[in-house]
C-alpha positions in Angstrom: 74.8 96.7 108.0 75.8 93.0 109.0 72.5 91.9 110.9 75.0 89.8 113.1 76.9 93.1 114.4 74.1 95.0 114.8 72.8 92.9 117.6 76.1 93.5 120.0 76.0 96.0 122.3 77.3 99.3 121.4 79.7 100.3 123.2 79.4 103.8 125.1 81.6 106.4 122.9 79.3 104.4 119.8 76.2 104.6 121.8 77.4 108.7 122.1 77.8 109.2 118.5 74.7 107.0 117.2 72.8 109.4 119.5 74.2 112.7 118.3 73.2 111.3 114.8 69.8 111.0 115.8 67.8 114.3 116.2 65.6 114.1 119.4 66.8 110.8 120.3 68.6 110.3 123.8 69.6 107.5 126.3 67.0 107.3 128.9 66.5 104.0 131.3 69.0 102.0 129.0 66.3 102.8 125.4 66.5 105.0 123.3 63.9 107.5 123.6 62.0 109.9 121.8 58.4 111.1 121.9 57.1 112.6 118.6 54.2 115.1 119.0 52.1 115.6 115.4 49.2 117.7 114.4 46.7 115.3 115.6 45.6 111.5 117.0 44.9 110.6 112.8 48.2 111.7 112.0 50.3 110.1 115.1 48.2 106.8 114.7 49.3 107.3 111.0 53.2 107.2 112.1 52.3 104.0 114.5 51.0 102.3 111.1 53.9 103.2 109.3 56.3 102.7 112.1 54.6 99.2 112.9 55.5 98.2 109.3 59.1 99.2 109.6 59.6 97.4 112.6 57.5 94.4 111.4 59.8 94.3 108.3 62.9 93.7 111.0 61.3 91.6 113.1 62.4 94.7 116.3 59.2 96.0 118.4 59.5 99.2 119.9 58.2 99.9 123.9 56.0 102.3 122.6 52.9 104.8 124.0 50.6 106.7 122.6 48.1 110.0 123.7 46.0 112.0 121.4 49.1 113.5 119.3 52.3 112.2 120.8 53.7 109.2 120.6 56.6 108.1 123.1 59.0 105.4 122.1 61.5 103.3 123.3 64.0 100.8 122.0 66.8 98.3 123.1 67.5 94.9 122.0 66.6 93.2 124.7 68.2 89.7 123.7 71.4 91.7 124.0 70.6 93.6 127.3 70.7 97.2 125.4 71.3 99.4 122.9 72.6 98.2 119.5 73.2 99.1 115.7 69.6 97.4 115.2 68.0 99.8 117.5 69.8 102.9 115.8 68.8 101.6 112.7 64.8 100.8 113.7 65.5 105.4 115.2 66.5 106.3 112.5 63.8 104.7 110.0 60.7 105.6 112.3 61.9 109.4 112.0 61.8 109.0 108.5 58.2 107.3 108.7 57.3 110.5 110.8 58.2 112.8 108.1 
């Protein structure tokens, strides 16, 4: 995906179908949001870890909090004043670092 594009705004029918692409992902507060619940703290630290190098690699931090086994996350380009390609992109790798 052109880095470029994926920083504009998406507009609402693309915001509606990146979300419907994205299992457990919806529009809350203008972020995407999600909370992942896992087995335990060690394994929900372990999806931060990965997670952290994914959006390291990008250079796009999530708004993200933890308890015990679930993780809650939120994301929006904040440069661009929402949600973008880039933040569909950063969803849809962190649910494949949850496993």
């Amino acid at each position: 995906m052109n880095t470029m594009a994926s920083r504009e705004l998406l507009n609402p029918q693309a915001l509606e179908t990146a979300v419907e692409g994205l299992e457990g992902w919806s529009v809350v507060d203008g972020k995407l949001h999600k909370e992942y619940t896992f087995r335990d703290f060690v394994e929900a630290f372990s999806f931060m870890a990965a997670a952290a190098l994914c959006a390291e690699r990008k250079n796009h931090h999530p708004e993200w909090f933890n308890v015990y086994n679930r993780v809650r996350v939120d994301l929006a380009t904040h440069d661009a004043g929402g949600i973008t390609a880039w933040d569909v992109e950063l969803a849809a790798e962190f649910d494949r670092a949850a496993g």
